[in-house]
Phi, psi and omega in degrees: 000133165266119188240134171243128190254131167263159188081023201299333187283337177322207193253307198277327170275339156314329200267344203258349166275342199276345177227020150287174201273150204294317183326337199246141141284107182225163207225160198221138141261162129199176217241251188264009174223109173293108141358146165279150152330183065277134186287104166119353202235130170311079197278156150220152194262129185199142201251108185262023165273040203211105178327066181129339175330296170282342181284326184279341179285293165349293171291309173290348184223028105077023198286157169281336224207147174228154150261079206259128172250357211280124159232161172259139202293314217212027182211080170310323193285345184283323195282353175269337179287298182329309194301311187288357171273332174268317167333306179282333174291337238227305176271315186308343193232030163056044192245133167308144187242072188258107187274106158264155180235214189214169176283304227279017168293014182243167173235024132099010190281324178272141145359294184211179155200125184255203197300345193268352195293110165326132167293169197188057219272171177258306189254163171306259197349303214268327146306341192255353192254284179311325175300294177328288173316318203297285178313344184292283170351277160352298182261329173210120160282338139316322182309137143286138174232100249255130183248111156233185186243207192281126157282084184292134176253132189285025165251017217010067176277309181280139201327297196286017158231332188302323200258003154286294183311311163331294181283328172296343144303330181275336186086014189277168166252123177252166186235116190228147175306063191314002178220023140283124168222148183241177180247010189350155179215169186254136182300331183287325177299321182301306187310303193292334166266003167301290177315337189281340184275288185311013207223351178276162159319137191285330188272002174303316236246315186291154182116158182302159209207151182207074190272095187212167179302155181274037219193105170269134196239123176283152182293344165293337233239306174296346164263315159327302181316305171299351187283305208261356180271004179232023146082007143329106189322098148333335188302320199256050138277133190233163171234137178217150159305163174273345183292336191302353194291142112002255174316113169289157162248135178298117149321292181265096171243084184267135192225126180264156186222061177294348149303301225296343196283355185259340197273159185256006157283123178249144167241164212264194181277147140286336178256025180267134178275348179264025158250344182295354179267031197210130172272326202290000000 
């Protein structure tokens, strides 16, 4: 099967060519950061904020499958224009579609939430994530629609640890949120059930996804764990509410993934430190 994945320079899309099945061909976009190389698998370079952009690639090489992982970090309308460029692409040449998304399309108020819960978003991002979903839906009813939470990389390399491991190398005190919580995954565990999705049946496959870590964690809880898996002082960690934000934020975002209990991949604890050192 040939799968074309977006987003390829990201965390998740690196990780998801770094465990794919030898059975799958996949092919990578990106924009602005080139990827290293990898032997077998095809980049293109493509601005899928760009009217037809991703639709003219698409058609020429003709993927079974698309995976769009691609967002802009701080330009919500580029990330609702991406989505609606593979989407309307995706239906116009009739290609499966596995769209990820975010918990933070909730606004953290329930206990919990599963595959069946209506978004409910809080913030711009998060409004800009639920509007994405909306078009996916919309344009292939078919799509998986991948709900996941923060994704960690085990050099912490990803947006929610570089600039903490960073300032705790430094000896600064840093401040994380005690009363947010999340489900974090390891980007490989995520990859490996993504490939576990692309491998189902298409009518199998369609429908909400609820892909996240077994382990709900606060962003303090989570930084420890990361503190101690890189032999950092935890001390200079400080805890604060999220009410002090400008912006509100959702508190809970516990996500239950009960499709997900079919898939055949598990993914692991974030807070162990003797799994954290390992992505494999």
């Amino acid at each position: 099967m040939s799968v074309l994945i977006t987003g390829g320079a990201g965390l998740l899309g690196r990780a998801l060519i770094e465990v794919a099945p030898e059975a799958q061909r996949a092919e990578i976009t990106w924009h602005n950061d080139r990827p290293e190389r990898v032997e077998g698998v095809k980049q293109h370079r493509c601005d899928l904020t760009q009217p037809l952009a991703f639709f003219t690639l698409a058609e020429r090489r003709r993927p079974d499958l698309v995976i769009h992982t691609a967002y802009a970090r701080t330009d919500h309308h580029a990330t609702i224009d991406m989505t609606s460029e593979v989407a309307t692409a995706c239906h116009s040449l009739e290609v499966p579609l596995v769209h990820v998304s975010s918990d933070v399309v909730f606004d953290g108020t329930a206990d919990f939430y599963d595959e069946t819960a209506a978004p409910s978003p809080l913030h711009a991002y998060g409004h800009a994530k639920a509007r994405c979903e909306g078009i996916v839906a919309e344009n292939c009813p078919d799509a998986a629609i991948v709900r996941t939470s923060l994704i960690v990389a085990p050099d912490a390399s990803d947006a929610s640890s570089s600039w903490l491991v960073d300032s705790l190398r430094r000896g600064e005190r840093v401040t994380l949120f005690g009363d947010e919580y999340r489900c974090p995954i390891w980007a490989t565990d995520l990859a490996r059930l993504l490939w576990d999705l692309v491998a189902l049946e298409r009518s199998e496959r369609r429908g909400v996804w609820h892909l996240v870590g077994p382990e709900r964690l606060s962003r303090v809880e989570l930084g420890v764990a990361i503190a101690a898996r890189l032999g950092l002082d935890a001390s200079l960690i400080d805890s604060a509410s999220s009410d002090s934000m400008a912006e509100p934020r959702p508190k809970n975002l516990t996500l239950t993934s009960t499709r997900a209990a079919r898939l055949p991949s598990r993914p692991r604890r974030v807070s162990t430190v003797e799994t954290y050192g390992s992505s494999k």
